[in-house]
C-alpha positions, 0 to 999 in steps of 0.5 A: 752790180754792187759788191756783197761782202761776207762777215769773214771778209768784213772781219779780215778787211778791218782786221776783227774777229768775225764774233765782232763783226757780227756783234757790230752788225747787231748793234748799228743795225747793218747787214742782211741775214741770208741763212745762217751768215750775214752779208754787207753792202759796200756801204755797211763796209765803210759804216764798220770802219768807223770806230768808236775808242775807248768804253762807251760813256766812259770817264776820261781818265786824267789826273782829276779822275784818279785824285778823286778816285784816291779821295774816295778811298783814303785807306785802300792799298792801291796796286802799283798798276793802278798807282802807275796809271795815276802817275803818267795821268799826272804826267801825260795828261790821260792813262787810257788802257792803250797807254798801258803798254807804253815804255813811259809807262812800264818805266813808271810802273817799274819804279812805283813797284821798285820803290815801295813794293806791290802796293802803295798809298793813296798819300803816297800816289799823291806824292808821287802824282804831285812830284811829276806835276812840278 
């Protein structure tokens, strides 16, 4: 006899919210409704282990990606958040938002932030970008 599995034990087992859970059925199309929960085969169990990281389509986010973002807003004040990304890009190659809690970046971030203040320029972001790189 094959093993069914609820939501609330898919969700524990991959460490999810049953909300994500249920959303992940819906959009792969796994599981059955039986009155108002949803249950899984053993199968639709290792279906939802498989992860996709990262937004759907979504840009890398390297050094390319944030020149062209300052070029296409040469006046803009640029947070030392944003500015921060764009540094460690330079630097490490990628910023993905997991990268974002790293102390490599916090460490950037803090001496954008010490350095010029809340906001920077895209000139600026440049420099900083161009120093890491040589």
């Amino acid at each position: 006899m094959e093993t069914i599995y609820s939501s609330r034990q898919i969700a524990t087992e991959l460490g999810l919210s049953v909300g994500r859970v249920q959303a992940l059925a819906k959009s792969r199309k796994l599981g059955r409704m039986i009155g108002r929960d949803i249950l899984f085969s053993q199968a639709d169990l290792e279906n939802m282990r498989v992860r996709i990281n990262g937004r759907p389509g979504g840009k890398m986010r390297n050094a390319e990606h944030y020149r062209d973002l300052l070029d296409r807003n040469p006046n803009a004040s640029i947070g030392f958040s944003l500015a921060a990304a764009a540094v460690y890009a330079a630097r490490f190659g990628v910023c993905e938002t997991e990268d974002r809690g790293t102390p490599e970046f916090r460490e950037i971030a803090l001496c954008l932030k010490s350095r010029y203040g809340e906001t920077l320029t895209p000139d600026e972001i440049r420099l900083e970008m161009k120093s890491d790189v040589e």
